[in-house]
C-alpha angles and dihedrals in degrees: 000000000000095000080052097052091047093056087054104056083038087063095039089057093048100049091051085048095049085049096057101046086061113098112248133154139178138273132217130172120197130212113174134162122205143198120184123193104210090196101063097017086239118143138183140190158170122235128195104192113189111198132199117186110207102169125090101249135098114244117224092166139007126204137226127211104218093185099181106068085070090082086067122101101242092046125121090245098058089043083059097041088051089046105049127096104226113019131204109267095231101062098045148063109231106199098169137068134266103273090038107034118182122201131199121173128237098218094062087061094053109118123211092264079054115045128090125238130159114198129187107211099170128047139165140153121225083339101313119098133244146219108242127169123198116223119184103291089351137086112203115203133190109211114234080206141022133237128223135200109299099007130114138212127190113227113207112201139181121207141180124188148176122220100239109228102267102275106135119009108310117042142111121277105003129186091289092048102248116157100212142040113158114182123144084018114143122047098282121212105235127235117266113189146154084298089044137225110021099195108143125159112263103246093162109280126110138288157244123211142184117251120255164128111280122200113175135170125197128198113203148149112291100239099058116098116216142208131157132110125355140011130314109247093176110048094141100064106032101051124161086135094314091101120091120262113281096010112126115227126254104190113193111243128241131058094300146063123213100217107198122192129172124200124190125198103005135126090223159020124231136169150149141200149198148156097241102053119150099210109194115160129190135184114227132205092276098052088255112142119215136203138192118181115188145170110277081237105136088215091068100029094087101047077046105057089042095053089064103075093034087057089060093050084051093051095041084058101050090049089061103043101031110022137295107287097247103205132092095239140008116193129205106213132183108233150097116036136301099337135314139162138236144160103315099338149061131222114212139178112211145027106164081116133045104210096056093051103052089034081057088038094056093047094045088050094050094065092064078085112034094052108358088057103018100040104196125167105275092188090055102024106031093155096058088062109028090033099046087044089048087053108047089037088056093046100050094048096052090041096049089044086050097246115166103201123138082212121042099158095065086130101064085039087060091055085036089067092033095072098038087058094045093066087240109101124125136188118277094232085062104118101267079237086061115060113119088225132025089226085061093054086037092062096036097054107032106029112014079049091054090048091054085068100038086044096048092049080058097053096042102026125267085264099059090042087053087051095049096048086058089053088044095064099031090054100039110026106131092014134094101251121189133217088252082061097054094051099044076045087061096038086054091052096043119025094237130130106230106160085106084061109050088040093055103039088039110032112030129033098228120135148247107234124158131159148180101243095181150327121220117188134203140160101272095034154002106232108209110201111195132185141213113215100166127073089229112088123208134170114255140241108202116190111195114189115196126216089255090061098250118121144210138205127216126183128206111206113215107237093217094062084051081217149099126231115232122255112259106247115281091005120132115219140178111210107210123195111291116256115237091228087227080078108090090190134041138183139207140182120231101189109222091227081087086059144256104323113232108173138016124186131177101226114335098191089073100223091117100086093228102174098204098035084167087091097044097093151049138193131189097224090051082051085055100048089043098059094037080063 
């Protein structure tokens, strides 16, 4: 009996544990209804909030983002923004010099008719109220009922809000005079996932939704014109370009529009609006509409008109060498500040100048596929969104504009080894609230996580990065991946153990240091001593140029991926024995029948983020010079 009973709870375990290793995430389906005073920047609204609990766990609470109260003077944002040492420009007043800044923030000087706040004053679940408490950016909500794996409740809210002055992203009248720009907007379910509840005050970095359905109906002045998230329902009546070719307009009358936008399939709602939108629209090769809506300013008209065609060349791109974009729309908007995604648009500040609006463009369009697509957790993960964004936008820049460079991200590889020199470097898995700088989140999310690609196309070949990219799409779009997901992604594709990799770059702040301790030459041979200083290890590509001209490649396997990295085509390659990382030193043989050396570099093509490259390579005239002295 007790054996039986045992195998029992044995089973048991094992079945829960079996149930929790298989992937699962939640579902949430939005239905809201809003009226905007564009006179007080007040706003209020009705939310019908259908839930659907997937995981296998039992709900007791659930929580809200009310991003808007951020823009407040006792909010956690504005504590942070004092604190830290060097703030982000937007969101102060320097009045110092440059050897003595001093900040003051904006939002401390919000008064009462300025600031943001978003508050819920009515709340129930499937018709019987709750008990709820705001704190701060986040609702917090006892459930009346729980909810258990695989049901689902509905949440009726009631909500009331006022648009913050533009200080940081959202907000009301920014630089380029747009009214509105309305982004974390509407109280926001917050992601619960394997880790659980993901409900972190809003301090002005990024964010992390649940997927859903969004239908959403704003009621405006009827001489805004609107973009943002979604399609479109009422064309017909809206106008202003959105109707379809040939269909005559049928405005509603009164002093007001109902604008009404669905979104499917999509982790959140964004949208702006202002009296003076430009709306043009284009369809591009792939049956994508897009949209850029702009201030009627004849200093911006122009960037604007000419960003259009090169957007469709960007999304084209993307398509090819990500995965095909899979919505109806995407919309450029002018709006926020600087740039920032949402759900298929963009808001972006700026366009006196071309270049700096389709350079913020790329990136911004990028991100319909690191985060829209591949949702991963912005708050824990930053660099998988903001990184992988940083790489394929700066690929597909340089490539449309024809651009041959083994290295196109040399850029993200110089802050790279900026912050490693400033003492101020942390490792990529910190919490994107808790850098001690915003340089050093700055680096970790956007370049060093633009490094960790072109790196790693350096360990497994361009090809195989370009493999496991695909994959990556095919196996994660409209799901939450990890970082721990991506890397098993490229061992699948490969072979290749890379555990090591994605440890060491993400993890850790060690560093990548080889170096070329001597060369010694006889006549059966030339002996290369080389030398690992960091505590990273990495396989090696040796180039070896001759005194004839002619060259030769050797790689060095790392013993820990137990592979070898393909030759590139017509390259011809010499594979030397692989180096146990726990060596700190390694030898190999180069025989003179292939001729005089002249020249050795450890990678020349520069994607191997070797923090000290003085030592990476050796000449023979230098050898020369160095001995006559």
């Amino acid at each position: 009996m007790k054996k039986l009973i045992f195998n029992i709870l044995f089973l048991s375990v094992f079945a829960i544990q079996a149930q929790n290793s298989k992937y699962w995430q939640q579902h949430v389906d939005y239905k809201m209804d809003v009226n905007m005073n564009v006179e007080n920047y007040q706003y209020s609204g009705t939310q019908e909030l259908e839930y659907t609990n997937n995981s296998p766990d039992t709900l007791h609470r659930v929580f809200y983002h009310l991003f808007n109260n951020a823009f407040q003077p006792e909010s956690e944002m504005n504590a942070r923004l004092k604190s830290i040492a060097d703030p982000d420009s937007r969101m102060v007043i320097n009045k110092g010099t440059r050897e003595n800044p001093d900040f003051e923030s904006r939002i401390s000087k919000l008064s009462p008719e300025e600031i943001g706040y978003l508050h819920v004053t009515e709340l129930s679940q499937d018709g019987e109220k709750v008990d709820f408490n705001e704190e701060g950016t986040i609702l917090v909500v006892d459930l009346a009922n729980e909810i258990l794996p695989g049901e689902k409740t509905t949440f009726n809210l009631k909500f009331k809000g006022q648009v913050p002055v533009q200080i940081r992203r959202s907000g009301r009248n920014n630089a380029d005079g747009v009214a509105l720009s309305m982004t974390q907007w509407y109280p926001k379910l917050a992601e619960y996932d394997y880790e659980g509840w993901h409900a972190d005050p809003y301090i002005a970095r990024e964010f992390y939704g649940v997927w859903g359905d969004f239908d959403v109906k704003i009621t405006i002045d009827k001489n805004y014109i609107l973009g943002g998230s979604g399609v479109l329902q009422n064309a017909e009546e809206i106008g202003y370009g959105y109707q379809k070719e040939g269909v005559q307009v049928k405005k509603q009358k009164g002093k007001t529009l109902t604008w009404h936008f669905k979104a499917h399939d999509v982790h959140d709602f964004a949208w702006a609006a202002d009296p003076e939108y430009i709306h043009d629209s284009m369809m591009t090769k792939s049956g994508v509409k897009l949209h850029f809506l702009y201030k009627n300013d004849p200093e911006v008209i122009d960037a604007w008109k000419k960003v259009q065609p090169k957007t469709a060349e960007l999304l084209e791109f993307y398509n090819e060498n990500i995965g095909p974009y899979p919505w109806k729309q995407y919309s450029v908007i002018q709006g926020g500040d600087g740039g920032m995604e949402y759900a298929n648009c963009t808001l972006i500040t700026g366009g006196k100048k071309l270049s700096g609006l389709y350079s913020t463009t790329a990136h911004e369009l990028a991100h319909s596929w690191f985060q829209q697509l591949l949702g991963t957790n912005e708050s824990e993960h930053p660099w998988m969104d903001e990184g992988f964004t940083t790489y394929i936008s700066t690929l597909a820049k340089n490539q449309i504009a024809g651009k041959n460079s083994e290295n196109h991200w040399q850029a993200s590889y110089r802050d790279y080894y900026y912050i490693v020199r400033s003492g101020l470097e942390q490792p990529m898995t910190t919490h994107s609230d808790r850098y001690r700088v915003n340089a050093a989140y700055s680096v970790a999310a956007y370049d060093k996580g633009a490094v960790f690609l072109a790196q790693l196309g350096y360990i497994i070949g361009p090809e195989n990065l370009a493999k496991t990219l695909n994959r990556y799409y095919d196996e994660w779009k409209f799901k939450h991946p990890s970082p721990n997901d991506f890397i098993r992604l490229a061992e699948k594709v490969t072979g290749a153990e890379l555990s090591w990799y994605l440890n060491d770059w993400t993890r850790t702040t060690n560093h990548i240091d080889y170096g070329i301790d001597s060369v010694e030459t006889s006549k059966e041979n030339t002996t290369v001593n080389l030398q690992r200083i960091g505590l990273m290890p990495m396989p090696l590509d040796v180039k070896v140029t001759f005194a004839d001209g002619s060259t030769d490649a050797y790689y060095i396997p790392l013993r820990i991926m137990r592979w070898e990295k393909p030759a590139l085509e017509d390259q011809s390659r010499t594979v030397l024995y692989d180096w146990p990382w726990a060596f700190p030193n390694y030898q190999f043989e180069i025989p003179s029948s292939k001729g005089k050396v002249s020249e050795i570099v450890i990678d020349d093509t520069g994607l191997m983020a070797d923090i000290d490259r003085s030592n990476n390579s050796w000449s023979a005239s230098q050898a020369s010079e160095d001995f006559g002295k």
